[in-house]
VOBALUM-581175 format. One record per residue (C-alpha): residue number from 1; x, y, z; residue in one letter. Coordinates in steps of 0.001 Angstrom, whole numbers, plus 500000, padded with zeros to 6 digits. Example, Ala and Ser with C-alpha at 12.3 -4.5 7.8 and 13.67 -1.06 7.14 Angstrom:
2
[1 [512300 495500 507800] 'A']
[2 [513670 498940 507140] 'S']
END
This chain:
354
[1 [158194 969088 742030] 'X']
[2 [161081 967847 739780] 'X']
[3 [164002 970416 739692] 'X']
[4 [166008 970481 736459] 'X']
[5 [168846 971304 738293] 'X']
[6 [168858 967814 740047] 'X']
[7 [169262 965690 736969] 'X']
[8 [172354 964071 736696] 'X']
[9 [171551 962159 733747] 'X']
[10 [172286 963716 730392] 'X']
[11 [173814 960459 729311] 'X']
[12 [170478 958803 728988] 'X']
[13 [168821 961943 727534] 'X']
[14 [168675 965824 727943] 'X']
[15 [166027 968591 728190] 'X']
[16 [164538 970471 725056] 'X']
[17 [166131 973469 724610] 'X']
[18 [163720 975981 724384] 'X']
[19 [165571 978004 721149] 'X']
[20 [165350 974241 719769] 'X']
[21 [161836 973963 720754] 'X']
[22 [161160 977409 719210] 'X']
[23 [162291 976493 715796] 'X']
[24 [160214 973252 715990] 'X']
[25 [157193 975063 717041] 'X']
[26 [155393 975822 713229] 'X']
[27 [155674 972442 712145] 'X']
[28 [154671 970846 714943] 'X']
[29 [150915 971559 713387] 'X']
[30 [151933 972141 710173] 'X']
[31 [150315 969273 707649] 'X']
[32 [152964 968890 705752] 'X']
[33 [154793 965830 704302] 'X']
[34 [158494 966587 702840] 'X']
[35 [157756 964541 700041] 'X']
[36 [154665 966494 698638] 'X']
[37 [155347 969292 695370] 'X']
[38 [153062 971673 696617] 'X']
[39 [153849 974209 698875] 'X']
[40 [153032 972493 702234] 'X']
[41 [155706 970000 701330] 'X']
[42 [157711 972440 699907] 'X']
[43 [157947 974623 703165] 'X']
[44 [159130 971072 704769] 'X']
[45 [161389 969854 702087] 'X']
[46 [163320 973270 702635] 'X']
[47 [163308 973029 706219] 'X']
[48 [164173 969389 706098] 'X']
[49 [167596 970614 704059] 'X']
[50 [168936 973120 705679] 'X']
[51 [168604 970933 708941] 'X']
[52 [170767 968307 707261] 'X']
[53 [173355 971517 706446] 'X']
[54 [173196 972247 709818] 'X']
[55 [174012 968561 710692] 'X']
[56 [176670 968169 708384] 'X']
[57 [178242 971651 709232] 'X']
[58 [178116 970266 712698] 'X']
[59 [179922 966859 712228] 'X']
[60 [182257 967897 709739] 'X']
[61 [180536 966352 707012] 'X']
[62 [181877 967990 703555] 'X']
[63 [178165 967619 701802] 'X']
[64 [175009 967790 703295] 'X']
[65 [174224 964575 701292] 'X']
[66 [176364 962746 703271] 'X']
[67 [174257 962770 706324] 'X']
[68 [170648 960556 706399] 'X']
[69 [167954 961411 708764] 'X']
[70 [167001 958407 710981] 'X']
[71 [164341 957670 713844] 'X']
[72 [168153 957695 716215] 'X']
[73 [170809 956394 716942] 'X']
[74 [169714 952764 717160] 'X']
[75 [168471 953150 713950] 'X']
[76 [171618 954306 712634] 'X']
[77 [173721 951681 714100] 'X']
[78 [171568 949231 712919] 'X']
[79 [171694 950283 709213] 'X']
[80 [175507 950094 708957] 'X']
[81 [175717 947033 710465] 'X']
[82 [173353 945159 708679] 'X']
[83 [174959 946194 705674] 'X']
[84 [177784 944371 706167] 'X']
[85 [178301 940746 706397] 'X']
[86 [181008 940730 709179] 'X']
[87 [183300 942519 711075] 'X']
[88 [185213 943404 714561] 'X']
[89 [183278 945604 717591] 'X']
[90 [184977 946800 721105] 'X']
[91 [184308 945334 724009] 'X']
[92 [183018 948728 725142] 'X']
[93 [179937 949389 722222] 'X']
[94 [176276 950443 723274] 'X']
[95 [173978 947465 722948] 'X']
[96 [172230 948944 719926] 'X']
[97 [175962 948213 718454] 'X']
[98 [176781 944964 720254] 'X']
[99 [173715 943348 720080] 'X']
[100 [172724 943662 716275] 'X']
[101 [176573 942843 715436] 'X']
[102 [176906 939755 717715] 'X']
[103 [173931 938750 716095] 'X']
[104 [175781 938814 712203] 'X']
[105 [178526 937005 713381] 'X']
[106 [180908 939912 714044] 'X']
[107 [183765 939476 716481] 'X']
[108 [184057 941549 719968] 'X']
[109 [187862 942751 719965] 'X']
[110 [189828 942753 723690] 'X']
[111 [190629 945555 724792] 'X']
[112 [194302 945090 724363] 'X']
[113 [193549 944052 720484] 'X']
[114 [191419 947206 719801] 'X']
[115 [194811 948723 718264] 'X']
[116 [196007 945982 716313] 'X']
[117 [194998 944844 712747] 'X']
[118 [191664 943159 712796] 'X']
[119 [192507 941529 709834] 'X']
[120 [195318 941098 707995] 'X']
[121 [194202 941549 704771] 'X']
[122 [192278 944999 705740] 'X']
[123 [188682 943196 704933] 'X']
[124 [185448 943994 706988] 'X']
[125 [184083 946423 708976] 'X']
[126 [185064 947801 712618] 'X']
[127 [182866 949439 715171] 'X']
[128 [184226 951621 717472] 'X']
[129 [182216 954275 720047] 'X']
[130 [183956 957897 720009] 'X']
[131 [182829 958252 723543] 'X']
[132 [182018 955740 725916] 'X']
[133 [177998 956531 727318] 'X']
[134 [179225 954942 731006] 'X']
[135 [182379 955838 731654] 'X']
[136 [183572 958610 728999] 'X']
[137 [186620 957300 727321] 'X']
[138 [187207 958914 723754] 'X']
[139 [188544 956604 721276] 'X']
[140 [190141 957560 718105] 'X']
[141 [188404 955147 715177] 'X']
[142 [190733 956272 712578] 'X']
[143 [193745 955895 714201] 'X']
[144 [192571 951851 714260] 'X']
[145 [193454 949324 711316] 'X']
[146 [190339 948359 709344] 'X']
[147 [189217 948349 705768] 'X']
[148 [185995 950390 706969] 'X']
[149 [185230 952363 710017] 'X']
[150 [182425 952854 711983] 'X']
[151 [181459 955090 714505] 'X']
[152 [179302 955397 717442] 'X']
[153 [179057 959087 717993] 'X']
[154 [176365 959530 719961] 'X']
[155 [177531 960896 723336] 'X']
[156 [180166 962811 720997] 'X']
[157 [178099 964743 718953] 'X']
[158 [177877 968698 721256] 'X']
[159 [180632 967287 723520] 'X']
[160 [183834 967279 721772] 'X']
[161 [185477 968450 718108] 'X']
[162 [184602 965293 715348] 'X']
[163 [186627 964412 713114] 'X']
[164 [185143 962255 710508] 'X']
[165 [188533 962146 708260] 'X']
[166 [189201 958409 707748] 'X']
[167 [185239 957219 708744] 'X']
[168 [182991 955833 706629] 'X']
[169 [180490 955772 708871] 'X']
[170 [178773 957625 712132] 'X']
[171 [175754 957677 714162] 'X']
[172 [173969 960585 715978] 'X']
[173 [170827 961337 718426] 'X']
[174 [169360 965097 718433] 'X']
[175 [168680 964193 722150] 'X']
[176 [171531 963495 723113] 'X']
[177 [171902 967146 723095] 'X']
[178 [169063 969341 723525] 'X']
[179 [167332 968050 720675] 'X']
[180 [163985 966496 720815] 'X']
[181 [163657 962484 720915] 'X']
[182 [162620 960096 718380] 'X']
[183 [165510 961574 715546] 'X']
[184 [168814 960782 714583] 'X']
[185 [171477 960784 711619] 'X']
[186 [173588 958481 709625] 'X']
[187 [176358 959764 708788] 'X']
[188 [177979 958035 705509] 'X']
[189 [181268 959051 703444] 'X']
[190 [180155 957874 699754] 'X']
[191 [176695 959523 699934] 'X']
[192 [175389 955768 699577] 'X']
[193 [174351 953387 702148] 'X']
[194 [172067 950418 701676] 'X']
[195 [168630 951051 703342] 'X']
[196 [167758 949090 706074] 'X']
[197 [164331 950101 706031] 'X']
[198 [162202 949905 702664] 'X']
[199 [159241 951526 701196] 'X']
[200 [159832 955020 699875] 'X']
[201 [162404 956936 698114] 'X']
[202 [162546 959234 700947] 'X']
[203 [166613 960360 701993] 'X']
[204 [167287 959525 697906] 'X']
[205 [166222 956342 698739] 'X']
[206 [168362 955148 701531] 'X']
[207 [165869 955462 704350] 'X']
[208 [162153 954548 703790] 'X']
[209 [159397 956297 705977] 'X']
[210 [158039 959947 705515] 'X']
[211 [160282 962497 707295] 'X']
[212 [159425 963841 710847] 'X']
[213 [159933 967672 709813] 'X']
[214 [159575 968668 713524] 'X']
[215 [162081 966434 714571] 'X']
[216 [164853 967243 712144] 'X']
[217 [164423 970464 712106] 'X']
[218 [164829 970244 716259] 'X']
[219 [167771 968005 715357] 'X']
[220 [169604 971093 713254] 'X']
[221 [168830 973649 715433] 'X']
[222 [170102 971711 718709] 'X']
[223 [173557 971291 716511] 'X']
[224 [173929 974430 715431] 'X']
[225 [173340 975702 719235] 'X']
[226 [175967 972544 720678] 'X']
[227 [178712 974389 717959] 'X']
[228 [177778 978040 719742] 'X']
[229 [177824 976570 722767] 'X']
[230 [180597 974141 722659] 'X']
[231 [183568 976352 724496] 'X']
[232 [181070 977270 727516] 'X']
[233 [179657 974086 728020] 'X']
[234 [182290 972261 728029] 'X']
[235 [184210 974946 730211] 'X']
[236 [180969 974307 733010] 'X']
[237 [180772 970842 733068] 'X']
[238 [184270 970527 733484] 'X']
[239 [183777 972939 736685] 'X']
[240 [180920 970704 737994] 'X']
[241 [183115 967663 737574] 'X']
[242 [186038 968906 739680] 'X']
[243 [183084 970239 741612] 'X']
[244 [181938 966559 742743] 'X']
[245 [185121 965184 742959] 'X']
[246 [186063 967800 745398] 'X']
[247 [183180 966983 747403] 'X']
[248 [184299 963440 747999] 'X']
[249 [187510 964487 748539] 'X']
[250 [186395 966564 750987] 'X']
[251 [185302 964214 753014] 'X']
[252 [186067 961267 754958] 'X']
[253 [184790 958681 752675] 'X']
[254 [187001 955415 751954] 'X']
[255 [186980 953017 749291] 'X']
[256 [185629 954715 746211] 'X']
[257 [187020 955809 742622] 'X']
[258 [186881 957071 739667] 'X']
[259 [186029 954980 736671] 'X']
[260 [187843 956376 733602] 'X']
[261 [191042 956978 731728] 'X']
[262 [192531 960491 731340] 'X']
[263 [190967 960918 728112] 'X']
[264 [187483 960813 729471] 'X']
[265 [185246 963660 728366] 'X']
[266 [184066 965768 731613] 'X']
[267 [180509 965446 731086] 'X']
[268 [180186 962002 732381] 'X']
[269 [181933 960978 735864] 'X']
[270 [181813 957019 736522] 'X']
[271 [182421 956339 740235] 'X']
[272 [182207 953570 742081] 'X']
[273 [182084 952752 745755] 'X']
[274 [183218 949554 747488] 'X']
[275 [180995 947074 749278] 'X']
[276 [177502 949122 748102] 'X']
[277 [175159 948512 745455] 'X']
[278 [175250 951250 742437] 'X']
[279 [171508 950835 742109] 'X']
[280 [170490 951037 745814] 'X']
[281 [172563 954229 745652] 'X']
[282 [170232 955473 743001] 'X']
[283 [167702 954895 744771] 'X']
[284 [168907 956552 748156] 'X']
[285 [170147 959702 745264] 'X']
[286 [166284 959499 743929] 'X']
[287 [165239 959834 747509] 'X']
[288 [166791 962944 748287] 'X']
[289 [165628 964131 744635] 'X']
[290 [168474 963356 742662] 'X']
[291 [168712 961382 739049] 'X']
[292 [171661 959831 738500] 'X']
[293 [171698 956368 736570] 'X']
[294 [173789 952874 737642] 'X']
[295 [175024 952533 733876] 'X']
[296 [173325 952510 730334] 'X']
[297 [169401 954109 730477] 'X']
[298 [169271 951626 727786] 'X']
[299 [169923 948311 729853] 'X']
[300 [169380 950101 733683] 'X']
[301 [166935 947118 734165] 'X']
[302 [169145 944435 733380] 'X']
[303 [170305 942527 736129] 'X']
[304 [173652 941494 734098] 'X']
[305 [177007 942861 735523] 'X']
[306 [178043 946008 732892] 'X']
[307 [179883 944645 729775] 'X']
[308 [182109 947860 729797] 'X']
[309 [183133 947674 733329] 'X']
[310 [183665 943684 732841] 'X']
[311 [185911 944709 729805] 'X']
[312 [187850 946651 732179] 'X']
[313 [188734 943776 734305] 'X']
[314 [186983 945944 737161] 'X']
[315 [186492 943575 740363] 'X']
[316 [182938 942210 741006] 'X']
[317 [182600 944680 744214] 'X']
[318 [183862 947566 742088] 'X']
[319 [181627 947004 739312] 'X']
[320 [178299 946666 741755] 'X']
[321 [178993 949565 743374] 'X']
[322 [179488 951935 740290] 'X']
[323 [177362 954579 739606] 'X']
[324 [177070 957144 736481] 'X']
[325 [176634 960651 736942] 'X']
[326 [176624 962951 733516] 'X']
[327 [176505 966892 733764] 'X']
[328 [174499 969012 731654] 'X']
[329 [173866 972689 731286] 'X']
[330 [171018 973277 733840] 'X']
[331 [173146 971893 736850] 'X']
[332 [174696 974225 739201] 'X']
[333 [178069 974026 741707] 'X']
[334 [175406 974299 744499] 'X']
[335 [173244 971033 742930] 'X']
[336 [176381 969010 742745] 'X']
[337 [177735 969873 746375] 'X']
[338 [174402 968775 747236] 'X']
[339 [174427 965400 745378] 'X']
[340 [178603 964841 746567] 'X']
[341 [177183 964869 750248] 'X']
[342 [173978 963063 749553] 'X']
[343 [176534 959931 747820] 'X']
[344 [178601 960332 750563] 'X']
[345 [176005 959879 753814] 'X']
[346 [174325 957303 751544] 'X']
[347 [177547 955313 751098] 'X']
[348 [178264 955259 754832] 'X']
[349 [174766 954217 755912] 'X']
[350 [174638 951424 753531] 'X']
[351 [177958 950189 754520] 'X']
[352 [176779 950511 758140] 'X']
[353 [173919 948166 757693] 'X']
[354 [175505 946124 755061] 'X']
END
């Protein structure tokens, strides 16, 4: 039987909470579209709002009308940048960033350019993640030169204080934290944003497609639990990091490290170990029941080195051996001595028989 308190993989996606569930539960049945006058769709059309004040109250947003309901993140990403002819990315973006901007022609920044002026004359668009999904790095967007800004907050969103002064754009996923799949938000400054999808008048026209009521409304409530909860979650996974880490320490394992700056949010620990492969170590993890991920959910069965760890200038035996593991609320100390041992008898009987 699957033990919640064995995955190690909140990056890719987290459980339902069941208060979020709860407050999706009457209209999961409930035949009602948003867009109808009579009081079905009237019932959804309030719920629908106060979810997006519940959003906005949760990313900072000053009006509710600044934030559009998507079907996620991708969605989100994917709006903005097609609604632009051109711009500048990090080296470090999620591929539903970097691949529908390398296909419009926009440029992938170096690292060592990310704080310089794109462009001279302020023009274009840049996209930059507030927190990196494999390793954890925080980057401030509006401290970077650009004429328009564009943010990737998807592992942010629950995890950290956002600050939206400066951005004219921002992405979110409800289950990214404890919200249900299949949802996210666009956040935009002006209250405008040319639709990527057309059909309807639904979001005031800048999203086509009738609302999933469930899903936003699973999407507010999971926000306005991540802003009750911020303090103590963060405050545990921080404990289950040092937690880990200690393990390893503990013990006399060589040749491994920690992937990630200073400024890397706790919830998400990138290590990698020397002269083994990341993914056989999922495996061997999996094994023991265990989920931990070897990079993105989103490209885990891509045989391509990581982008991000490529960007750091990480060494090929560095970057094969690296492994994610991202903390959530139903993880214990006890769990994540557990895993810490599992990694570390794993590592040395791979390397024996390597």
């Amino acid at each position: 039987m699957l033990d919640p308190a064995r995955y190690f993989d909140h990056a890719a996606t987290t459980p339902l909470a069941p208060e979020v569930l709860k407050e999706m539960e009457p209209f999961l049945g409930l035949p009602a579209n948003a867009g109808s006058i009579h009081a079905f769709g009237r019932r959804a059309m309030d719920a629908v709002e106060r979810a997006r004040a519940r959003v906005a109250e949760a990313v900072g947003a000053e009006d509710p009308a600044q934030i559009v309901f998507t079907s996620g993140a991708t969605e989100a990403c994917n709006t903005v940048l097609n609604a632009h002819d051109g711009g500048w990315i990090s080296p470090f973006e999620h591929a539903a960033v970097r691949e529908p901007a390398i296909a419009r022609g926009y440029r992938v920044l170096p690292n060592e350019e990310l704080t310089l002026r794109p462009d001279p004359k302020g023009e274009g668009l840049l996209a930059v993640m507030a927190v990196n999904n494999e390793i954890g790095a925080q980057w401030e967007a509006r401290d970077l030169p650009a004429q328009s800004r564009f943010v990737d907050a998807t592992q942010a969103l629950g995890k950290v204080a956002l600050n939206l002064d400066e951005i004219d754009y921002a992405a979110f996923s409800a289950h990214k934290l404890y919200g249900p799949q299949g949802i996210g938000a666009l956040f935009t400054a002006s209250g405008s944003m040319e639709p990527l999808l057309r059909g309807g008048e639904q979001e005031e026209g800048r999203r086509a497609g009738t609302q999933n009521v469930a899903g936003i409304v699973g999407f507010g409530a999971a926000c306005a639990l991540a802003q009750d909860r911020l303090e103590e979650d963060d405050a545990h996974v921080t404990e289950l990091r040092w937690t880990l880490i200690q393990e390893l320490l503990a013990s006399n394992l060589t040749d491994w490290r920690i992937i990630a700056p200073e400024t890397s949010v706790p919830h998400i620990l990138s290590i990698s170990f020397f002269g083994v492969e990341g993914e056989t170590l999922v495996i061997e993890a999996d094994h023991a029941g265990f989920a931990i991920s070897a990079g993105a959910a989103c490209s885990s069965r891509s045989t391509e080195p990581s982008h991000v760890l490529t960007a750091l200038g990480l060494e090929e035996q560095w970057r094969r051996g690296t492994v994610r593991i991202s903390f959530g609320r139903g993880n214990t100390k006890e769990t994540v001595a557990a895993l810490g041992k599992t990694l570390v008898r794993s590592t040395e009987n791979l390397r024996t028989i390597a």
